[in-house]
C-alpha positions in Angstrom: -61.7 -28.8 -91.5 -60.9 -27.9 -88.2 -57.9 -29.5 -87.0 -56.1 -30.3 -83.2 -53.4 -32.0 -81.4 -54.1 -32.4 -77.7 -52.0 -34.8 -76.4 -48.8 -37.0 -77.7 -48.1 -40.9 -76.7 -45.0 -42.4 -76.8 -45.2 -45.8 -78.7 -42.9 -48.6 -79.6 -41.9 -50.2 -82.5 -41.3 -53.7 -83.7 -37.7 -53.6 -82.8 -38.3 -52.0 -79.3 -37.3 -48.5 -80.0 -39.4 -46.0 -78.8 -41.2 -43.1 -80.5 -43.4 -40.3 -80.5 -46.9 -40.1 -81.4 -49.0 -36.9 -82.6 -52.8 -37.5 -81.9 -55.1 -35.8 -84.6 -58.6 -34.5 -84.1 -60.6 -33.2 -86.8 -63.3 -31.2 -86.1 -63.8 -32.0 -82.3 -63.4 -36.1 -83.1 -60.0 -38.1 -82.9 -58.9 -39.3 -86.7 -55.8 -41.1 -86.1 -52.4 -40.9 -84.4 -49.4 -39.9 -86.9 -45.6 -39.1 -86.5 -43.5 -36.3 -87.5 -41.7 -37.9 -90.0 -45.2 -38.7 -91.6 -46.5 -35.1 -91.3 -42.8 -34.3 -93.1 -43.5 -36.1 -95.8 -46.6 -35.0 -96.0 -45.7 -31.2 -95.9 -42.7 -31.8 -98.7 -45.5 -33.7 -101.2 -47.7 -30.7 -100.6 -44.8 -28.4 -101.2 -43.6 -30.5 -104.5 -47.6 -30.5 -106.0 -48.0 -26.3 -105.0 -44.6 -24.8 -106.2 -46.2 -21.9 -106.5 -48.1 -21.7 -103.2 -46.5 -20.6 -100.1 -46.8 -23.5 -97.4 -46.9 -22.9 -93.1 -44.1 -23.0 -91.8 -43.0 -26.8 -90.7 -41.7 -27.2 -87.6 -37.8 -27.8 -88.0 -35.7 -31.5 -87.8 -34.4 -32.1 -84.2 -33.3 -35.2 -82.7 -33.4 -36.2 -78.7 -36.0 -34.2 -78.0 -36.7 -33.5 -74.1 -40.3 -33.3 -72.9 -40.5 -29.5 -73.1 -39.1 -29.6 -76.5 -42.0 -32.1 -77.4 -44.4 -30.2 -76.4 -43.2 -27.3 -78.0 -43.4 -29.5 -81.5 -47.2 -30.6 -80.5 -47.9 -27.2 -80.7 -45.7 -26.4 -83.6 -47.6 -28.9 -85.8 -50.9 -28.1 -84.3 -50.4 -25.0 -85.7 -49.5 -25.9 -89.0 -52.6 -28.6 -89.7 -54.7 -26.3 -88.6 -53.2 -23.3 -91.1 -53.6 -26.1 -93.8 -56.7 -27.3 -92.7 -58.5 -23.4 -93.1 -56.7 -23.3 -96.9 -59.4 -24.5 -99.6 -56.9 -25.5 -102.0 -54.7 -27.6 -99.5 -57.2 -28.9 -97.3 -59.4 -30.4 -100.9 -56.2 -31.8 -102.1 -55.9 -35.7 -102.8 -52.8 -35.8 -101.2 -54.2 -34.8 -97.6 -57.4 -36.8 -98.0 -55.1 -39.9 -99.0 -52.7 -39.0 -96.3 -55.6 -38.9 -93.9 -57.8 -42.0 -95.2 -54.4 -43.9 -95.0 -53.5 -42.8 -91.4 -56.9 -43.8 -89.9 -56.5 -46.9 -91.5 -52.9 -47.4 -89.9 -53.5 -45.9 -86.1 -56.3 -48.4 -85.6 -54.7 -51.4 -87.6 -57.2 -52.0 -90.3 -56.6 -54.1 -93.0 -58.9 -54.5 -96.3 -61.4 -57.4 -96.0 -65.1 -57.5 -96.5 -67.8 -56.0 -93.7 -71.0 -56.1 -93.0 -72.6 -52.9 -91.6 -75.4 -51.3 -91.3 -76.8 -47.9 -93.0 -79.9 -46.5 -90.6 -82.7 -44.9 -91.8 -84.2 -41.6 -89.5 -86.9 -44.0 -88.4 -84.4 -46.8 -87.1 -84.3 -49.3 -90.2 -81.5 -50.8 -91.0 -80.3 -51.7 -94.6 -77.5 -54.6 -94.6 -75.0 -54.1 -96.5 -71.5 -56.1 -97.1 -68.4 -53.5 -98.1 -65.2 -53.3 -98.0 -63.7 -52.6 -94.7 -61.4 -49.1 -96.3 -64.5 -48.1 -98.5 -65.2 -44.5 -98.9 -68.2 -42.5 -97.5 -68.8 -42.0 -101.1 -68.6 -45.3 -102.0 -70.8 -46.6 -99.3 -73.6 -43.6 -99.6 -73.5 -44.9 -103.5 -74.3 -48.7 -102.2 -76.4 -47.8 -100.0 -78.8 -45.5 -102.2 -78.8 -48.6 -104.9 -79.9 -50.7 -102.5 -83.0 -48.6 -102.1 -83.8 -47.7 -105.5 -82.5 -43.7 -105.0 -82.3 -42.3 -108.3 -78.4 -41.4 -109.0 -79.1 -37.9 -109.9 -80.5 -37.5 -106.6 -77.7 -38.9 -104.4 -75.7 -35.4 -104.1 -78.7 -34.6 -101.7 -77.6 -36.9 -99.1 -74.7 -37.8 -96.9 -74.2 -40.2 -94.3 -73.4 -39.4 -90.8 -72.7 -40.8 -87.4 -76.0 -40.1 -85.2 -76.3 -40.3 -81.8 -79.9 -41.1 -80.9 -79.8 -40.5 -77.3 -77.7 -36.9 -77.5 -80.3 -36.0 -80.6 -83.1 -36.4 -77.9 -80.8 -33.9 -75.6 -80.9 -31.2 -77.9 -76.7 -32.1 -78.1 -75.1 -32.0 -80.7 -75.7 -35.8 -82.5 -74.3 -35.4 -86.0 -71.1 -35.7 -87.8 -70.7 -36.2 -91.7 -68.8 -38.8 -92.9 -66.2 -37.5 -95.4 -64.1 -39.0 -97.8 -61.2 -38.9 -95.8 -62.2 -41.6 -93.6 -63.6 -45.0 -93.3 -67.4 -45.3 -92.2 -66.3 -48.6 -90.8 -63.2 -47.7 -88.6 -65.1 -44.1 -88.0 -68.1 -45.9 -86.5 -66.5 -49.4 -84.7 -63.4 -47.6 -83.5 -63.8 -43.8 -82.7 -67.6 -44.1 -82.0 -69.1 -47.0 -81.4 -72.0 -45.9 -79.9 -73.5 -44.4 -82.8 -75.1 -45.4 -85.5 -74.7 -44.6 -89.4 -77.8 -42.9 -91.0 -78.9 -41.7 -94.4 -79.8 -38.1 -94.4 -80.1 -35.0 -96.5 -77.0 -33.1 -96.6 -78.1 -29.6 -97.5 -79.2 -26.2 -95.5 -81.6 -24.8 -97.5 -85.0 -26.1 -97.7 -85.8 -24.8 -101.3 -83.7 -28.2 -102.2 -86.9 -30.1 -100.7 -88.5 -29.4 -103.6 -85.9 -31.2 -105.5 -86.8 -34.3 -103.4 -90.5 -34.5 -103.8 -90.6 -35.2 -107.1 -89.5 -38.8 -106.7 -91.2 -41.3 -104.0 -88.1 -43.2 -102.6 -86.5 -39.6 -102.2 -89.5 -38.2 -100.8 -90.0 -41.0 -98.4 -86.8 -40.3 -97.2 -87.3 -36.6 -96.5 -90.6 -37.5 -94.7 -89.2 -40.0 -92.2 -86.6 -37.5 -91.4 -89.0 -34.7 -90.5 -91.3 -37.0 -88.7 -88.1 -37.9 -86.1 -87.4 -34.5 -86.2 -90.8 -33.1 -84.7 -90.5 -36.6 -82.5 -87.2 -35.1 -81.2 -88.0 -31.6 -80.4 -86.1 -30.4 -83.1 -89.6 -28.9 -84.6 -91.5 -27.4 -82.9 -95.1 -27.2 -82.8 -98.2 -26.1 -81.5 -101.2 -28.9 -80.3 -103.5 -27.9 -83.0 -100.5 -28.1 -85.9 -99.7 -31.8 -84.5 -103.2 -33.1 -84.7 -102.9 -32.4 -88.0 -99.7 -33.8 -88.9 -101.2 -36.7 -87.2 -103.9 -37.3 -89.5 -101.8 -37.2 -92.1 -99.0 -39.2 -91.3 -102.2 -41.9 -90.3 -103.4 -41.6 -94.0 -99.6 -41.4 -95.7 -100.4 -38.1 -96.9 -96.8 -37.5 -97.3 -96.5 -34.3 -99.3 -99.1 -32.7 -97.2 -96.9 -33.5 -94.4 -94.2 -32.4 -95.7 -95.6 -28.5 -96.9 -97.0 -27.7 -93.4 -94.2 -29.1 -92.0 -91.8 -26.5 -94.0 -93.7 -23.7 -92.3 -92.9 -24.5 -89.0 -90.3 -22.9 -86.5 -87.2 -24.5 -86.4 -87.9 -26.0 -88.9 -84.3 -27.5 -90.2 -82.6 -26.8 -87.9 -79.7 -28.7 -85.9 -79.6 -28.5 -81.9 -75.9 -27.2 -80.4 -76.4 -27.9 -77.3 -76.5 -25.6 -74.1 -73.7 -22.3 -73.7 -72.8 -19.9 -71.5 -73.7 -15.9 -73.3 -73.0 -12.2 -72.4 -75.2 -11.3 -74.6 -77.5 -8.7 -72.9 -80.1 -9.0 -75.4 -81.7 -12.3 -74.5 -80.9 -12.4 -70.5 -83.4 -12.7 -68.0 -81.9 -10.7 -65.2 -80.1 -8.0 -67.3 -76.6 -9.5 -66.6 -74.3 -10.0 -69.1 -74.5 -14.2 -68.4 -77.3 -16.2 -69.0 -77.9 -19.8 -70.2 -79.0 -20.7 -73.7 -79.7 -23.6 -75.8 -77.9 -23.0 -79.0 -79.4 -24.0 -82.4 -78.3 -23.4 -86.0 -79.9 -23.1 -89.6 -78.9 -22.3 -92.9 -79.1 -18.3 -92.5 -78.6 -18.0 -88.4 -77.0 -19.0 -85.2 -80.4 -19.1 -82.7 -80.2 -18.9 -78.5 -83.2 -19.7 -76.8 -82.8 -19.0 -73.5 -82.7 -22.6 -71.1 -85.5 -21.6 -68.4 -88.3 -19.7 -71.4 -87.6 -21.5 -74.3 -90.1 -18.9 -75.7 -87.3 -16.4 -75.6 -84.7 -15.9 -78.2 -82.5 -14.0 -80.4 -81.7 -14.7 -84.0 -77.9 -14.0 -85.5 -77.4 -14.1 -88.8 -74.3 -15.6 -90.3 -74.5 -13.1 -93.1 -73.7 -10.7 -90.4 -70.7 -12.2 -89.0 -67.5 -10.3 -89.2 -65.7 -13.4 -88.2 -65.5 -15.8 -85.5 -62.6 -17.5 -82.9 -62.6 -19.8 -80.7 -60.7 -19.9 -77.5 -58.9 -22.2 -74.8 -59.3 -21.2 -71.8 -57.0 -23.8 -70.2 -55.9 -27.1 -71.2 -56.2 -30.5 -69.4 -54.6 -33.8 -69.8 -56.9 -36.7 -71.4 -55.9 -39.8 -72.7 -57.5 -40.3 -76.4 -60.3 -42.6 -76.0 -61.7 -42.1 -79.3 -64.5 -41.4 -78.4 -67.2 -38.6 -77.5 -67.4 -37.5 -74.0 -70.3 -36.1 -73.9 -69.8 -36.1 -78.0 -66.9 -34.4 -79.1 -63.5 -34.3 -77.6 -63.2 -33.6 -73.8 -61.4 -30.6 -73.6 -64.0 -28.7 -75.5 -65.8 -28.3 -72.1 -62.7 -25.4 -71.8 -63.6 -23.8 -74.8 -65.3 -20.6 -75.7 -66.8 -18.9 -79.3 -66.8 -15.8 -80.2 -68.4 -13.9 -83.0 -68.3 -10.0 -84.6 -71.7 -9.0 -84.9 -73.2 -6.6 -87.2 -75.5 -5.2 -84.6 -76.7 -2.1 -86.7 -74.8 0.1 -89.3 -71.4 0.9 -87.9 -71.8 -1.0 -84.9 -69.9 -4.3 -84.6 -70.5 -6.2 -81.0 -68.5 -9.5 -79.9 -70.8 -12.3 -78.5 -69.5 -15.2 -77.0 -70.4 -18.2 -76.0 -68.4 -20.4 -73.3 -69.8 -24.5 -74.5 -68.3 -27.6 -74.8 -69.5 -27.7 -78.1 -67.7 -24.6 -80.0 -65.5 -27.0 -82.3 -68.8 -28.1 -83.3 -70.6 -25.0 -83.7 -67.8 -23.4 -86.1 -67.8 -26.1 -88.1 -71.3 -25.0 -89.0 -71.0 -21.8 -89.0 -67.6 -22.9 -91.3 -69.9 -24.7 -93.8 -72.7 -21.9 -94.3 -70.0 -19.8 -94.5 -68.8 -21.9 -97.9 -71.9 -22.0 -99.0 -72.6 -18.1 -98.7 -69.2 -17.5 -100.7 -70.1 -20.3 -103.4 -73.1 -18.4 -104.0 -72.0 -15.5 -104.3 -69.3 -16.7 -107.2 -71.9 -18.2 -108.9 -73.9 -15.2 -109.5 -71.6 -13.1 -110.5 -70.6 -15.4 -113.1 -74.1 -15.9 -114.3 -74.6 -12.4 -114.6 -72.1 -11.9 -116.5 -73.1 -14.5 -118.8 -76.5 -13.2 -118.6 -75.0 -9.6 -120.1 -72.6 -11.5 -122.7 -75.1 -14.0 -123.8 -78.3 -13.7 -125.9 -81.3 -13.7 -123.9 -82.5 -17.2 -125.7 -79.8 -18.4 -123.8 -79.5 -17.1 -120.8 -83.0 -17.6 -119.6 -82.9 -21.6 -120.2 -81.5 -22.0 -117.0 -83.6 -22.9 -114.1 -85.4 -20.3 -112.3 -85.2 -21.2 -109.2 -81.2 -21.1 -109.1 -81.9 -17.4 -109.4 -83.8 -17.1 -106.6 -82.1 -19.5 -104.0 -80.0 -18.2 -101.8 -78.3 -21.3 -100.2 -76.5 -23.7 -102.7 -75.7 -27.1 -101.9 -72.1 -27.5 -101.4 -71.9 -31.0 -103.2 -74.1 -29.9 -105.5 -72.8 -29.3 -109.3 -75.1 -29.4 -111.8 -79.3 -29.3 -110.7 -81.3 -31.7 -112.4 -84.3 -32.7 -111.9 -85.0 -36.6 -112.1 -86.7 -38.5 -114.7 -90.7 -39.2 -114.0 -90.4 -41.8 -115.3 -88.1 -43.6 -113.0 -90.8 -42.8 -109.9 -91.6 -46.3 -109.5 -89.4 -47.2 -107.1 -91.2 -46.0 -103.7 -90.0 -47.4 -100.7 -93.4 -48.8 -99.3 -93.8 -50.9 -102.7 -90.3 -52.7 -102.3 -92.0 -53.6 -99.1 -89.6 -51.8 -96.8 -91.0 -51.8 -93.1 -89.6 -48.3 -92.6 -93.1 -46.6 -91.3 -94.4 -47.0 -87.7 
């Protein structure tokens, strides 16, 4: 998680006396509004459940603070999320995700009672559904897949997210996963109204569609998110290749549709948005700034440059050395909870940079000056889990594979050998029952296709 304090308010209480508010972003989006005596308490729970573990260093008890000496704290506790927030062990702990889950609910005043709200599909329809107002993502995604008849061992595939329709068709950035430690209901009324909440696969690597085929409700659900996907840009693809994904979207020839969409370029892939490079490789002019629209899979970072969209240069993430972003200067905002173009304002004064492996013993830094960074190392943040996770998991299956009779050893899966991504949520691969494939979303009578 990446986490930021811009800004303070000053509030006041029931009994008129005033107090200071710390306003908390998380990755890019404003979450909720806490004090310091809340983050205290939070810090000294973390400390009791980790005696062991070596906490940040909390910023120290002071009272009558001046305005200087406020700021000072902001900063002081921005600091110290965001040390928490890039620790695994601190930033998966209940405690956070309860503290957090409770503080949205308290900064915008929520109080349990039932909902009604509606879970998008890629294609625009809407499944109803009445909830609680302080349900999980989890808990919601889990409604919402019964609803359609999703087979549970195929729920870890999917997410739900806030999705922007109009940004999408802007190559901006138009996604944001709903985790656990909010509320799709505040998330989407309060923060972001403007969006809607879809169903979507969660995963990078496109080995997992494979997964999905073998069921129709899943595999209707893949299909209508590649279709909006081509219709968005996202895909790209020549005249001849769309007639023919014409003709079989016109006869339902789903699978079909699906395969020769797999091969295309870009294909899953998530639009960043436009940036500001020095990288010399893909400029025009052979200065060291150029435009580029940013894109990014499950293996690379991708700028196409903005005037010949033909043009473009490939990164790896594999190759990354690390990555930083930067303020270039702050400006005052007032939280509107909101995303302006999509994620918080200031981002517009915000550059990446990245260590590139360019060639054996030669590391260059690129960087990219965009309003989107928060977003784009979130991304990068993910694959880079992902990469790690992998990499654990092998080693540990090799070692089985030396300590463990070969009749053993081979009866798992062959294809978890060979992948190279692995779903973050995912734990244990199954595949899903035949049996259970009649449940397709065009027999329930579902108007979902065009």
């Amino acid at each position: 998680m990446h986490f930021s304090i811009p800004n303070l308010q000053q509030f006041h209480d029931d009994n008129g006396i005033s107090y200071t508010g710390y306003n908390i972003y998380i990755d890019g989006v404003f979450h909720c509004t806490a004090r310091y005596k809340q983050l205290l308490s939070l810090h000294e729970q973390l400390q009791a459940q980790n005696p062991c573990f070596k906490l940040p260093q909390f910023p120290p008890k002071k009272l009558f603070l001046t305005s200087s000496q406020l700021e000072e704290r902001r900063i002081l506790l921005e600091k110290y999320i965001q040390l928490v927030g890039q620790n695994p062990i601190l930033a998966n702990s209940d405690l956070l995700i309860t503290f957090l889950f409770s503080a949205q609910q308290e900064t915008h005043g929520v109080r349990m009672h039932e909902v009604d709200i509606e879970i998008s599909l890629m294609n625009g329809y809407r499944i109803p559904l009445s909830v609680s107002s302080i349900d999980t993502s989890s808990a919601i995604l889990d409604i919402a897949c019964n609803y359609i008849n999703l087979p549970k061992e195929l729920i870890k595939y999917f997410s739900l997210f806030l999705f922007n329709w109009s940004y999408a068709k802007d190559a901006q950035p138009s996604l944001k996963k709903l985790e656990d430690y909010e509320s799709p209901y505040i998330s989407q009324k309060y923060v972001r109204p403007d969006d809607k909440i879809v169903l979507r696969k969660s995963y990078w690597d496109p080995c997992y569609d494979v997964d999905l085929m073998i069921d129709r409700v899943s595999l209707d659900l893949l299909y209508l998110q590649i279709i909006e996907e081509i219709d968005l840009g996202w895909i790209t693809a020549d005249t001849q290749t769309k007639n023919i994904l014409s003709a079989y979207e016109a006869k339902k020839q789903k699978r079909e549709y699906i395969e020769l969409a797999r091969t295309l370029r870009h294909y899953g892939r998530i639009p960043a948005g436009e940036a500001i490079t020095d990288s010399s490789v893909i400029s025009d002019d052979g200065s060291d700034q150029c435009k580029v629209l940013v894109s990014l899979g499950a293996k690379e970072l991708t700028l196409t440059t903005a005037l010949h969209r033909y043009k473009e240069q490939r990164f790896k993430v594999t190759r990354m050395r690390c990555w930083r972003i930067t303020t270039l200067h702050a400006v005052e905002r007032a939280p509107t909870n909101g995303h302006g173009p999509l994620l918080e304002e200031a981002n517009k004064n915000f550059e990446l940079s990245f260590e590139y492996l360019v060639s054996k013993d030669n590391l260059k830094w690129i960087t990219l000056k965009t309003e989107h960074a928060t977003f784009i190392s979130v991304c990068l943040q993910v694959y880079l889990y992902i990469y790690l996770y992998l990499f654990k998991t092998l080693l540990q299956k090799q070692q089985i594979a030396v300590l463990m009779p070969r009749a053993f050893s081979t009866s798992l899966p062959d294809r978890t050998w060979e992948r190279k991504n692995i779903y973050i949520d995912a734990g244990k691969q199954t595949r899903s029952n035949p049996q259970n494939q009649n449940c397709s979303l065009e027999q329930k009578n579902f108007n979902f296709f065009r």
